[in-house]
Each structure stands twice: as structure tokens, then as C-alpha cells.
N, C-alpha and C positions, 0 to 999 in steps of 0.2 A: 504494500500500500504506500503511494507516494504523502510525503509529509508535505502538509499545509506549510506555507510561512505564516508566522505570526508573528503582527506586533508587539513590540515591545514599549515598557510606560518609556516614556520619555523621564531623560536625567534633570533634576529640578538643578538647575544654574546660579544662587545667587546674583552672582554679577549679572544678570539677567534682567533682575529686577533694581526698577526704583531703591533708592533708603527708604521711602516710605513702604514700599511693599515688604522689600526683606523683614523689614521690622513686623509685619505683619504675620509674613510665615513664621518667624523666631516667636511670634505669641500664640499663633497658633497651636506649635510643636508642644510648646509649654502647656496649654489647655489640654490638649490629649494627654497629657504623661499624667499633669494632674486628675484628669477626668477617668485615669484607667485604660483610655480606649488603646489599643495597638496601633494606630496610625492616624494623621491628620486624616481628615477628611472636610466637605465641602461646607459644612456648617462651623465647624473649626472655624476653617477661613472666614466666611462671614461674620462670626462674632467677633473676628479680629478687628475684619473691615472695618466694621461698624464701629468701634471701638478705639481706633487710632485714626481712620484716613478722613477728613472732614469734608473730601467730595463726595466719597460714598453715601455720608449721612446725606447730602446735600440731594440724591436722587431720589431719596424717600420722599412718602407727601407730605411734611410736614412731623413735627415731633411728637405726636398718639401715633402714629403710625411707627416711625421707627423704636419707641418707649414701647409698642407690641411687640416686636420681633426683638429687643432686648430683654423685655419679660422672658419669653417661650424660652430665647437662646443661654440664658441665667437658669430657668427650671431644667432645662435640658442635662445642665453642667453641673445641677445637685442630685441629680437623678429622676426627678419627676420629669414628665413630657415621653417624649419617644422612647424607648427601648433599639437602643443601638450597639450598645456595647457588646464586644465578643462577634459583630458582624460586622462582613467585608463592605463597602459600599463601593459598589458597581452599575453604574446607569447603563450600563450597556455600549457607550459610546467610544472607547477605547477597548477591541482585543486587548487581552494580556496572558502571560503565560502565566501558570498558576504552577509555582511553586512548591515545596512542601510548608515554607512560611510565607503565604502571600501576605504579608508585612513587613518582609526581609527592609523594602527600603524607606520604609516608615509616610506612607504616603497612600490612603486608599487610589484605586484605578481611577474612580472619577474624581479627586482633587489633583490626580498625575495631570488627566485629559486636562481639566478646564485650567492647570498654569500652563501644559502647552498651547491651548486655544487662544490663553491669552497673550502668549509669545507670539504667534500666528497675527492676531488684532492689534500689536501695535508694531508689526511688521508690514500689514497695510497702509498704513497711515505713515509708516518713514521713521520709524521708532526699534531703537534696539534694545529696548527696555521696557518691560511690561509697567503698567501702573492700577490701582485698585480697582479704578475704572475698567479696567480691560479685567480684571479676574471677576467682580460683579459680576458684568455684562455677561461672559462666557455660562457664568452660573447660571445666571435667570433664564439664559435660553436651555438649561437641558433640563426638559422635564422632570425626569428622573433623579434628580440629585438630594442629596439630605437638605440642602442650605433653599431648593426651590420647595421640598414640605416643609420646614419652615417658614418659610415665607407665606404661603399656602395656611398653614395654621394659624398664622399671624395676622391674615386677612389682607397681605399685600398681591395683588397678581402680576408674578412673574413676566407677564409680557409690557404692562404698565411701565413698570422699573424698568426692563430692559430696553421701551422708548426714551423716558429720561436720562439715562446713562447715556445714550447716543445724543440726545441732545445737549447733555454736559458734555460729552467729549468733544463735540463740534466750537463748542465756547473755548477751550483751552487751546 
């Protein structure tokens, strides 16, 4: 039987990222360790987002809305809300090989996809440097991801956000 190729996650770059972004994943990483979980994952990222980068907040509607999705993303981090821990999160949007520890590189599949989507988004635009706005953006478009039931939970819709993100990215 001929073997398939298969994609591989993409290697997460630092230098890749904005200061304001690395600082991001570095809080991220921190959430996970403390949260228990075995790898960042996409709501990780979001509570970072939303947390440090002040255009992120800036795409939400206003502040009941994003004080929602910091509610849920806070019960999340003491245990109430989702039940995620001890599972892989895979949107489906990135093949990957599965491992005996698919955690080896501490990164769920769909927080690998949406930092390279968002390498991708500001590789359009003439940018060798991701920034919050590009990792957002990439989120709220994948159905599938923890950081879009979140938002979903929180009562924001993902496609809303993901128009203002583009309309803040056009301002910068």
C-alpha cells in the first residue's frame, strides 16, 4: 500500500511574531501549564489576546461584550465552562501526524494551523510578522476551534468579529 504524505504542524517561529504577539504566546504557554492542559490551544491564545493586545479588544462590540468572553474565558481557567482538559483540539483544518504524544510540541493542531494562517495573513499584506490581529482573525474564521465556542458561548459571532478585524486591519 502506497503511503499518503502528510502534513506536518508547522514550526511556531518567534521571531515571526510581533513583541506584542510573542508576549502573547509566552502567556498563553503559561495558562496551559497552569490550567493543567498539555498544550496551548486556541482559546489559550484568545484569553491572551484579549488580555494584552489592545486592538484585539478594540474589534469586540464594545466592553459587555468582550467582559463576556472574559467571564466564560476566566471560568474556563478554574474549571467551570467547557471540559477540555486531557483532549487534543483539532478543527480538522491542518492534517497532522499523530504521534505517540501528540503534545510532543506543546501546541494543539488547531493553535499550530491558525499561527501559521496567521503567518500566511500578514504575508498578504507585505508583512513578515504576524500580529494579534492576524491570529484573531484566522480564529474566528475556523468554525471548529475552542477560542470560536467560546466566543459562541459568549454570545459574540465569529463572523461579526472576523468583519471588524478586517476593518481594523485596513486602518493600521
Amino acid at each position: 500500500m502506497p503511503r499518503q504524505p502528510v502534513a506536518r504542524r508547522p514550526e511556531i517561529h518567534l521571531g515571526r511574531l510581533t513583541p506584542e504577539l510573542a508576549t502573547v504566546v509566552a502567556s498563553a504557554r503559561r495558562r496551559a501549564l497552569r490550567d493543567g492542559d498539555r498544550q496551548i490551544d486556541t482559546a489559550h491564545l484568545l484569553h491572551s489576546l484579549i488580555e494584552s493586545d489592545p486592538a484585539v479588544g478594540a474589534a469586540f462590540d464594545g466592553r459587555p461584550q468582550l467582559a463576556r468572553v472574559l467571564g466564560y474565558l476566566v471560568q474556563r481557567s478554574i474549571g467551570y465552562g467547557l471540559r477540555w482538559q486531557g483532549s487534543v483540539e483539532d478543527s480538522g483544518t491542518l492534517a497532522v501526524v499523530r504521534d505517540a504524544d501528540p503534545a510532543a510540541d506543546g501546541w494543539s493542531p488547531a493553535a499550530a494551523a491558525a499561527m501559521g494562517r496567521a503567518w500566511e495573513r500578514a504575508a498578504l499584506r507585505g508583512d513578515s510578522r504576524a500580529t494579534g490581529l492576524d491570529l484573531l482573525a484566522v480564529m474566528a474564521a475556523d468554525r471548529e476551534c475552542r477560542a470560536v465556542e467560546v466566543l459562541g458561548r459568549a454570545g459574540v459571532d465569529p463572523l461579526v468579529l472576523a468583519d471588524r478585524v478586517g476593518e481594523l486591519s485596513q486602518q493600521v
